[in-house]
C-alpha distance (Angstrom), angle and dihedral (degrees) to the residues before:
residue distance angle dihedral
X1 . . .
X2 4.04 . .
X3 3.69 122.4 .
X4 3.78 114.7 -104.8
X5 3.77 104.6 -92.8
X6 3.53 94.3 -135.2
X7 3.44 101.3 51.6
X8 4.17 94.7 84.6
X9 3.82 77.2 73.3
X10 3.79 92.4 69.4
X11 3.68 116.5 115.5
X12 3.57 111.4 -150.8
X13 3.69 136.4 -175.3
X14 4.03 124.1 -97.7
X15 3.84 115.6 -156.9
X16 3.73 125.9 -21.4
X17 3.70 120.1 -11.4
X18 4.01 117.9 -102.2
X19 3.73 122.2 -164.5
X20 4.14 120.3 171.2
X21 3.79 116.4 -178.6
X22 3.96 91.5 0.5
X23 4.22 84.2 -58.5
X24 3.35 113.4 137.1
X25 4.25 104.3 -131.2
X26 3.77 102.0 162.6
X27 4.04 119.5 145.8
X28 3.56 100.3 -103.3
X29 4.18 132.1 -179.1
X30 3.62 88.0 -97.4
X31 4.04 94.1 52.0
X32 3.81 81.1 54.6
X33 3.27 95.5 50.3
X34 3.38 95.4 53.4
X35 3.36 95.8 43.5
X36 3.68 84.1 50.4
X37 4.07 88.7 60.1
X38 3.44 95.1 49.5
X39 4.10 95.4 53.0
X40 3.88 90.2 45.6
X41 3.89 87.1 48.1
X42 4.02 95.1 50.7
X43 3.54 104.8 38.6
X44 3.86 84.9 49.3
X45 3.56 99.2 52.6
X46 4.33 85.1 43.8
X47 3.56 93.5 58.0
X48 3.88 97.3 39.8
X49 3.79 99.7 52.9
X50 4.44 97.3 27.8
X51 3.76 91.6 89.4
X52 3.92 110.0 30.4
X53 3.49 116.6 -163.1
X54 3.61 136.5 -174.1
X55 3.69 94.7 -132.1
X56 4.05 98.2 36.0
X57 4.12 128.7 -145.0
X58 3.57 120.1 -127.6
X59 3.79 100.0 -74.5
X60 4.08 98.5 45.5
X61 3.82 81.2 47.5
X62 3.97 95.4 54.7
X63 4.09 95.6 43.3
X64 3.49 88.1 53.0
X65 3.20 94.9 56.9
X66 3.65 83.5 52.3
X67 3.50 97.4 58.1
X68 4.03 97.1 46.3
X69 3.86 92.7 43.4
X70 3.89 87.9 57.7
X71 3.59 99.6 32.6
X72 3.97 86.4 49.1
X73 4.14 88.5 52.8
X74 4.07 86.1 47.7
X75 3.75 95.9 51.5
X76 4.36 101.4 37.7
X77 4.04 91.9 41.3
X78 4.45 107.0 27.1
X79 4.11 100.4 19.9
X80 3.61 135.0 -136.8
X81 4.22 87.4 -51.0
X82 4.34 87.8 66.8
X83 3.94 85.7 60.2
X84 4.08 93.4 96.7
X85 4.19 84.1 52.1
X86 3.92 95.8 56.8
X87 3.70 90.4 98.6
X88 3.70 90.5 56.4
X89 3.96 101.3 40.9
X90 4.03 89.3 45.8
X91 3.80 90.3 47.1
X92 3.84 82.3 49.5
X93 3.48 102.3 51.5
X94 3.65 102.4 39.5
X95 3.76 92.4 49.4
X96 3.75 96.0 54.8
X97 3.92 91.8 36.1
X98 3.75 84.7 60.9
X99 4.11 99.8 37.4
X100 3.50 75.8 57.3
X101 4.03 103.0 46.9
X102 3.82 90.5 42.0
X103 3.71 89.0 52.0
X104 4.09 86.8 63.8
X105 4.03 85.7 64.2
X106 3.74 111.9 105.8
X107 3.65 111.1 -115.4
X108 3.74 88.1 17.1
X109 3.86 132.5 123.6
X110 3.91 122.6 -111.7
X111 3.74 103.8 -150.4
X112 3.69 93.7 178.3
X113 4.33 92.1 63.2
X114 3.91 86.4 73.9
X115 3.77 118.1 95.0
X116 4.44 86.6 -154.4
X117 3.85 87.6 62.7
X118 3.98 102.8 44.4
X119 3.63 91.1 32.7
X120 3.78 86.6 59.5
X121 3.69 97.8 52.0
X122 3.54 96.3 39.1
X123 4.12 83.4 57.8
X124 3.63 93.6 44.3
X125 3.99 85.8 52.7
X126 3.83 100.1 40.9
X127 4.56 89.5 45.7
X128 3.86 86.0 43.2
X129 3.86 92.2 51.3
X130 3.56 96.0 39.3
X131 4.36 94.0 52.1
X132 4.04 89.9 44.8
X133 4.43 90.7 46.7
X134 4.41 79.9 49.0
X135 4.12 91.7 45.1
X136 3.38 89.6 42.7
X137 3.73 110.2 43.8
X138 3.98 100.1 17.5
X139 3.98 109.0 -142.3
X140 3.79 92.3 -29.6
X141 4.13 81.4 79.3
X142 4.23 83.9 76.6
X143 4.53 80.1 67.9
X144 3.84 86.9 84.5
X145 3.52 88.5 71.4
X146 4.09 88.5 57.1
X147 4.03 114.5 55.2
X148 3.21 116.2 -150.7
X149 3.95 111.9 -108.6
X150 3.41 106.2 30.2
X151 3.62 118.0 141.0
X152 3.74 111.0 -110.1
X153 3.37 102.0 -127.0
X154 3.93 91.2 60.8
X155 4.12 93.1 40.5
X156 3.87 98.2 99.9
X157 4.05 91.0 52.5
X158 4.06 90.5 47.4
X159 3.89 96.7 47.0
X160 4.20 81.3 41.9
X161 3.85 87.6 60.8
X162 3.73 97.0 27.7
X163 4.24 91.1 62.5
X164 3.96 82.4 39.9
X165 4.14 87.4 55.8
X166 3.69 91.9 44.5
X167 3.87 96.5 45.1
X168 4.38 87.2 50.7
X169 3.87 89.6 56.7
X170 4.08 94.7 97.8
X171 3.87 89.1 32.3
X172 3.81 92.9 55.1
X173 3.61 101.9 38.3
X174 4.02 94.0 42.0
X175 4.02 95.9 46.2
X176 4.18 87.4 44.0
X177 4.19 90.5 56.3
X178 3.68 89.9 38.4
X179 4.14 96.1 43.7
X180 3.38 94.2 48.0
X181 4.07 103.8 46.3
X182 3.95 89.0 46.3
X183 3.62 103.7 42.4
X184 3.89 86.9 49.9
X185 3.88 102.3 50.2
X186 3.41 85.7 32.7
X187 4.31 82.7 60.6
X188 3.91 89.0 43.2
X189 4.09 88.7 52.3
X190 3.82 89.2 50.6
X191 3.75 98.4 52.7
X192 3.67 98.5 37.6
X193 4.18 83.6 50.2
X194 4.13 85.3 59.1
X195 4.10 94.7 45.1
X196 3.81 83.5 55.7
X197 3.48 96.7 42.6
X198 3.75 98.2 39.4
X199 3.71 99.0 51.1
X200 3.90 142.2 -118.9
X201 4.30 80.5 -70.3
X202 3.62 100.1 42.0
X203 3.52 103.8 35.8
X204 3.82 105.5 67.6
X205 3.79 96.0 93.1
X206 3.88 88.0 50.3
X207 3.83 97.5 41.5
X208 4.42 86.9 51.7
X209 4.07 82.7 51.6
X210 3.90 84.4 49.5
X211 4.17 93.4 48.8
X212 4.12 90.7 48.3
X213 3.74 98.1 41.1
X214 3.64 85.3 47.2
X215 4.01 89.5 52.4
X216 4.06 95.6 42.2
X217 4.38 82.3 48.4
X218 3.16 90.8 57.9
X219 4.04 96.9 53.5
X220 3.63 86.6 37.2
X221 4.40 89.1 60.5
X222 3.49 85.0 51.4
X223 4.45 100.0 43.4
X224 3.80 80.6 51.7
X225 3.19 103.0 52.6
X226 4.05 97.8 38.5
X227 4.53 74.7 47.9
X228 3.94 92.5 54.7
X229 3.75 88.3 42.5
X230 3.78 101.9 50.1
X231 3.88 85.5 41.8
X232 3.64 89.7 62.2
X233 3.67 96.6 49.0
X234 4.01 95.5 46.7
X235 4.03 90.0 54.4
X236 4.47 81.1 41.6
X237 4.05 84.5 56.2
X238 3.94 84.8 49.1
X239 3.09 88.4 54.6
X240 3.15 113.7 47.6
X241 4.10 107.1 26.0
X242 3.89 86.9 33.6
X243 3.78 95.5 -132.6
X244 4.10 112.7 179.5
């Protein structure tokens, strides 16, 4: 019989359990996992940029394509006043591009397909946004909620559903990440449950499902990441060139 799909979800405890203030801190799979992400991401970036070379190997080649993919997406969506947040954004983007990429390992952990971890970033983004629009623009940051021709009579509705808009932002771009990365391996589970079930002979059509699903999951980690990215630095040009 097939494994529940659902259960690669499961976040389960590593080690001995810690609890501070009735908070639950234990290691878990997903602390690993993330932990996991941020090695790969380091010791990748160390050996791609310790020997610079004018004509670059494979790995130089592949984080500077990184870095002009990302600081192309800063400059065409934020403008030249995002530059001082490139550290962030990149950091960003290549940590959920490869939460997502380890996540299509087999036997892995796909941090990403829990609503606690996106949910988190996606506040961390929308309270950073909304302090640097305030620091920036002083009380005249509240205008965003007010477009500028709007007949008066149907002002109080549109600064009613503008506030509404605003408030969604870490709703919308935390359930999109989270959506998308469960419903997929969630897909792959279900399919590769029916090639075991149905057989070397039976489970052909299944097992091609598997190796396309597998293919469009893997474009679909990157899409959402590039998504929650370019998400960020739209509500960053908000921010800081007050656009409404």
């Amino acid at each position: 019989m097939a494994a529940n799909p659902m259960s690669q979800f499961n976040v389960n405890k590593i080690g001995p359990e810690i609890k501070l203030g009735g908070v639950d801190l234990s290691f878990t799979n997903a602390s690993l996992f993330m932990l996991i992400t941020v090695t790969t991401i380091l010791l990748f970036l160390y050996l791609s940029t310790k020997d610079k070379k004018i004509i670059p190997n494979k790995l130089q080649l592949l984080s500077e394509i990184l870095y002009n993919f990302v600081a192309k997406m800063i400059s065409d969506t934020a403008g030249s006043k995002a530059k001082p947040y490139f550290p962030f954004i990149f950091s960003l983007f290549v940590f959920v591009l490869m939460c997502n990429m380890i996540g299509m390992v087999p036997y892995s952990f796909t941090v990403t397909s829990h609503i606690i971890v996106t949910m988190v970033l996606a506040l961390f983004i929308f309270i950073a946004v909304t302090v640097i629009g305030f620091l920036k623009h002083g009380f005249k940051y509240l205008s965003i909620f007010v477009p500028k021709g709007v007949p008066v009579v149907l002002l109080p509705l549109i600064t009613i559903i503008e506030i509404i808009s605003y408030l969604s932002r870490p709703v919308s771009l935390s359930v999109r990440l989270f959506a998308n990365m469960m419903a997929g391996h969630t897909m792959l589970k279900v399919f590769g449950g029916f090639v075991i079930s149905l057989g070397l002979l039976g489970g052909w059509l299944p097992l091609s499902f598997s190796v396309a699903l597998t293919g469009l999951e893997i474009l679909v980690a990157f899409l959402q990441a590039y998504v929650f990215a370019i998400l960020t630095c739209i509500y960053l040009n908000d921010a800081l060139n007050l656009h409404h």
